[in-house]
C-alpha positions in Angstrom: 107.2 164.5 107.0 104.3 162.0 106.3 100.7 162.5 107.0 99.2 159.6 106.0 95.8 159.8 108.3 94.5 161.8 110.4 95.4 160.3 114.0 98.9 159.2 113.0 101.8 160.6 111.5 105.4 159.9 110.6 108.4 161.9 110.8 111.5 161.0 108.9 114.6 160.4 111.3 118.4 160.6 109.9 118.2 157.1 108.3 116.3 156.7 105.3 113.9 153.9 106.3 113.4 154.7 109.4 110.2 156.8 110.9 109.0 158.2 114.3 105.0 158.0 114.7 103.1 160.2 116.5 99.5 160.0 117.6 97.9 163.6 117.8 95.2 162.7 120.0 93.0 165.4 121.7 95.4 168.2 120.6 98.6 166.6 121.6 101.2 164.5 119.2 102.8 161.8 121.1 105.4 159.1 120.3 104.2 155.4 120.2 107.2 154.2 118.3 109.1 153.7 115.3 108.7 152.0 112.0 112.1 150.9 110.5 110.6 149.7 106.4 114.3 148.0 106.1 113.5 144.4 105.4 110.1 143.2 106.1 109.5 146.3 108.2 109.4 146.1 112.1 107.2 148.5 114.3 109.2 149.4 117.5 107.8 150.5 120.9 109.4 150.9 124.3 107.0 151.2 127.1 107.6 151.8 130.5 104.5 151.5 132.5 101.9 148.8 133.0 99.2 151.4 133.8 99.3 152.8 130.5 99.3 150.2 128.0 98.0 147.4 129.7 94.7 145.8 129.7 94.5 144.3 132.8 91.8 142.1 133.1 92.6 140.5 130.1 96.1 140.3 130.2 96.8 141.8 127.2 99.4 145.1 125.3 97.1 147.3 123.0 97.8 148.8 119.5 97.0 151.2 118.0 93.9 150.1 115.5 95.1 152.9 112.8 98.3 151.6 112.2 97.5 148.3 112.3 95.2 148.3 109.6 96.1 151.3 107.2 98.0 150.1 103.9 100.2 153.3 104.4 102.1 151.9 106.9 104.8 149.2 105.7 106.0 146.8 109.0 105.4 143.3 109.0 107.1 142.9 113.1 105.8 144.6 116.1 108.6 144.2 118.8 107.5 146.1 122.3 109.7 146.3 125.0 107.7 146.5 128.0 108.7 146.3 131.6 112.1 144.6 130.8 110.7 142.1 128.6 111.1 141.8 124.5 107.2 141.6 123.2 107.3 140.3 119.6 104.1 139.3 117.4 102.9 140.1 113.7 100.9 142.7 112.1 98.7 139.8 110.5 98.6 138.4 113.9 97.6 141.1 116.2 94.8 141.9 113.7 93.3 138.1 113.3 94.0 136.9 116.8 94.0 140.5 118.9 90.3 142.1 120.6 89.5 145.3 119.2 88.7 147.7 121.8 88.4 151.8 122.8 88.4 153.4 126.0 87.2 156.6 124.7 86.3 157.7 128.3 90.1 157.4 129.6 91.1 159.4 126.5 92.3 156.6 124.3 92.3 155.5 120.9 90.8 152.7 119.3 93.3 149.7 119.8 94.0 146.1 119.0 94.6 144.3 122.4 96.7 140.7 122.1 97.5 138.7 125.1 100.6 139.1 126.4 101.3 135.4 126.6 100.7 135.4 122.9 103.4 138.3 122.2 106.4 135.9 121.8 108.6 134.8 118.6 107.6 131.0 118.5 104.2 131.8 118.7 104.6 134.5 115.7 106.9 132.5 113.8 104.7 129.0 113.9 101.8 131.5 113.2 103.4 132.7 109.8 104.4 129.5 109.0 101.1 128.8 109.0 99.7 131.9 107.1 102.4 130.5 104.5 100.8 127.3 104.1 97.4 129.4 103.8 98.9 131.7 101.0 99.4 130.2 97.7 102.8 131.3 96.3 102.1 133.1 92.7 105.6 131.4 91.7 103.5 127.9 91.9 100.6 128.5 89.6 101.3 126.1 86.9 99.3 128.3 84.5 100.9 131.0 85.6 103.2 131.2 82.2 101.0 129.3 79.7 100.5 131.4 76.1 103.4 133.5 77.3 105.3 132.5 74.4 
């Protein structure tokens, strides 16, 4: 078992890669989801019920902050299946285009909230694509091997 932080923690399944994590919150440890590190790493959720996870007036699924931004965590995909519908955005994503936000009073966490509209696999594709373009690739540094000889 991993217990990276203090909110969150993973729990080895049967497959090597893959983990269960848990947010103790107020006493109580309860599944959000999974994190399968195969690959570029995916985060999974299934969530059943608009009231819990939706942000209504804004239209928009929250995440949790904690696993979003800690290095410990290795996922690259968040894919949410919510109300018969396939949610699918980036890590990079929900963090630069999501609202941070905490509804301490109703008991939760600190989260990242991204539209809904946004959650979709063009829009997270074309946004890597982007990030791509933004990220030099260390292979094309022509210095990169000069006095290696």
């Amino acid at each position: 078992m991993k217990n990276p932080t203090n909110s969150l923690q993973l729990v080895q399944t049967d497959r090597p890669h893959v983990y269960s994590v848990k947010l103790n919150l107020h006493g109580k440890a309860k599944l959000i989801g999974m994190i399968d590190e195969a690959g570029e790493g995916t985060f999974i959720s299934i969530r059943s019920s608009k009231e819990k996870h939706g942000f209504h007036k804004g239209g928009s699924m929250g995440i949790n902050y904690e696993l979003l931004t800690s290095s410990l965590f290795n996922f690259k995909w968040i894919v949410i299946e919510y109300c018969g519908r396939k949610l699918v955005t980036t890590r990079e994503y929900a963090l630069q285009k999501g609202r941070v936000l905490q509804f301490s009073r109703q008991g939760f966490e600190l989260q990242v909230f991204v539209p809904i509209s946004e959650m979709n696999i063009q829009t997270a594709r074309e946004f890597e694509a982007e990030q791509k373009k933004k990220r030099p690739d260390e292979n094309d540094d022509p210095t990169l091997f000069i006095g290696a000889a």
